[in-house]
Steps between C-alpha positions, in 0.01 A plus 500: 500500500546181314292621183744835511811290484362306197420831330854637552671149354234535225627848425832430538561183272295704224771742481777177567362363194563887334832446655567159361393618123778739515299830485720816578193675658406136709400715822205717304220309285157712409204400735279282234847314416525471847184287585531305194858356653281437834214316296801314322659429804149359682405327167171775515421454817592844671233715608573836681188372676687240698697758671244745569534741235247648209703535249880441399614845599372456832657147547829711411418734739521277777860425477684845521799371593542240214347719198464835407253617236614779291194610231656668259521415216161327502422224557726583765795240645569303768889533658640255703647700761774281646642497162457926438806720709201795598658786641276784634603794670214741664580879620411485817362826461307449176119358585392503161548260224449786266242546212346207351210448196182416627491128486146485306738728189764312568343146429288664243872574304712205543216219535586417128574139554155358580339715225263697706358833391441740743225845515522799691167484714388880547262430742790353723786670373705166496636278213285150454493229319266520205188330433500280175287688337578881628624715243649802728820619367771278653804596738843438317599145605860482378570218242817251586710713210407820686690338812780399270551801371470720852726150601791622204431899611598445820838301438600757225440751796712319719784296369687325717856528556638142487445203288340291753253720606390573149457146457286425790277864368476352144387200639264634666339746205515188302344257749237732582638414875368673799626806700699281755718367198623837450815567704434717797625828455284475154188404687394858621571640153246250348205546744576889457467446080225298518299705685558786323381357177192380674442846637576639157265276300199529731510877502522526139220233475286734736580815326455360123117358633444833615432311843631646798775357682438351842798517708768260377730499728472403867719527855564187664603522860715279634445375844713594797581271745485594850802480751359207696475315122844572435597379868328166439628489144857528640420262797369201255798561257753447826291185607556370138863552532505343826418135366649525160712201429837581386392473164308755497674744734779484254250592201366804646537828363504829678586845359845692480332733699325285759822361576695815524255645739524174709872501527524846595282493760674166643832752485284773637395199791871367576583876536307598770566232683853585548 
């Protein structure tokens, strides 16, 4: 418990010292910058290591709460999440997430950063890294101008309406920021564009090597949680309200609708009991 704690104040005065430098985008740093503010920090003494992870994604994995890793674009950043407003709303009747690239074509794509090469492996039919020495005609890693450019497509496509907004979107075609930057309403656009360049590039990749074309694109189902999930769910979230301080009760925020449904059937309630 104690090493978790001293993770969380490690990760949290790296982006304070963001903060204090009087970045805009404070709350979102790319992974490698993200360790080298640890290391700074520690004077070179962290190690994922010392808190039971492998590597530095999976010491970020371990604190879900704190950070959230979002990988694209590569080398993928790290958001501070008490910082980031997320909003996500989820159909109750919608189980999928919807078609997604294969992940081996998708890192194959946008893993431009770290200057890998990838192969098609026939013999598999997935994308790999290639050897130094293999001279197999290689998948089309995009270049850091090809993002750029998809980067300006994309905000030509969708202008926004007010002068703030199109600040905070040029900022983040300039800064090369990460999805999260974008304002929310833009965020579903993006993901949308992105993958349907991806999509568009591998097939004509396939097609132009006369190679044919695994499938691309893949369903993701989303999990559905059962009614005695939800019940505990909703029991834990009362027991938190129960001992909030008043702090903290006066922070929370419930839905429009929530609420409405709530009051009515308190009316509903008082009602009947007349």
């Amino acid at each position: 418990m104690q090493e978790a704690r001293a993770a969380i104040d490690l990760i949290e005065r790296a982006f304070g010292l963001a903060r204090q430098a009087g970045k805009s985008s404070w709350w979102a740093m790319t992974i490698p910058v993200l360790k080298n503010r640890l290391l700074q920090l520690t004077k070179n003494t962290f190690k994922e290591a010392d808190f039971g992870a492998i590597s530095f994604r999976d010491f970020l994995s371990k604190f879900p709460d704190i950070v959230r890793v979002d990988e694209t674009p590569p080398p993928g950043f790290v958001i501070l999440k008490s910082a980031v407003e997320e909003r996500s709303e989820r159909p109750p009747e919608d189980v999928f997430r919807g078609g997604q690239i294969r992940a081996d074509l998708w890192r194959a794509v946008l893993d431009y950063s770290n200057g890998n090469r990838y192969v098609w492996d026939t013999s598999q039919e997935a994308a790999r890294p290639a050897g130094p020495d293999e001279d197999s005609v290689l998948l089309p890693t995009i270049s850091d101008a090809d993002l750029d450019e998809w980067r300006a497509d994309f905000v030509a496509l969708h202008r926004p309406q007010t002068v703030e907004v199109a600040e905070r979107v040029e900022e983040w075609c300039r800064n090369r920021l990460p999805t999260a930057a974008l304002p929310a309403p833009m965020r579903p656009a993006w993901n949308k564009y992105l993958k349907g360049k991806v999509e568009q590039r591998l097939q004509h990749w396939f097609k132009s090597n006369s190679i044919k074309a695994p499938a691309i694109m893949e369903e993701r189902r989303e999990p559905v949680p059962s009614r005695q999930q939800v019940e505990a769910l909703r029991e834990f979230i009362i027991g938190c309200v129960k001992t909030m301080p008043e702090k903290e009760l006066l922070e929370l925020r419930i839905s429009p609708v929530t609420a409405m449904r709530t009051l009515q059937a308190q009316k509903s309630s008082v009602e009947n009991e007349r």
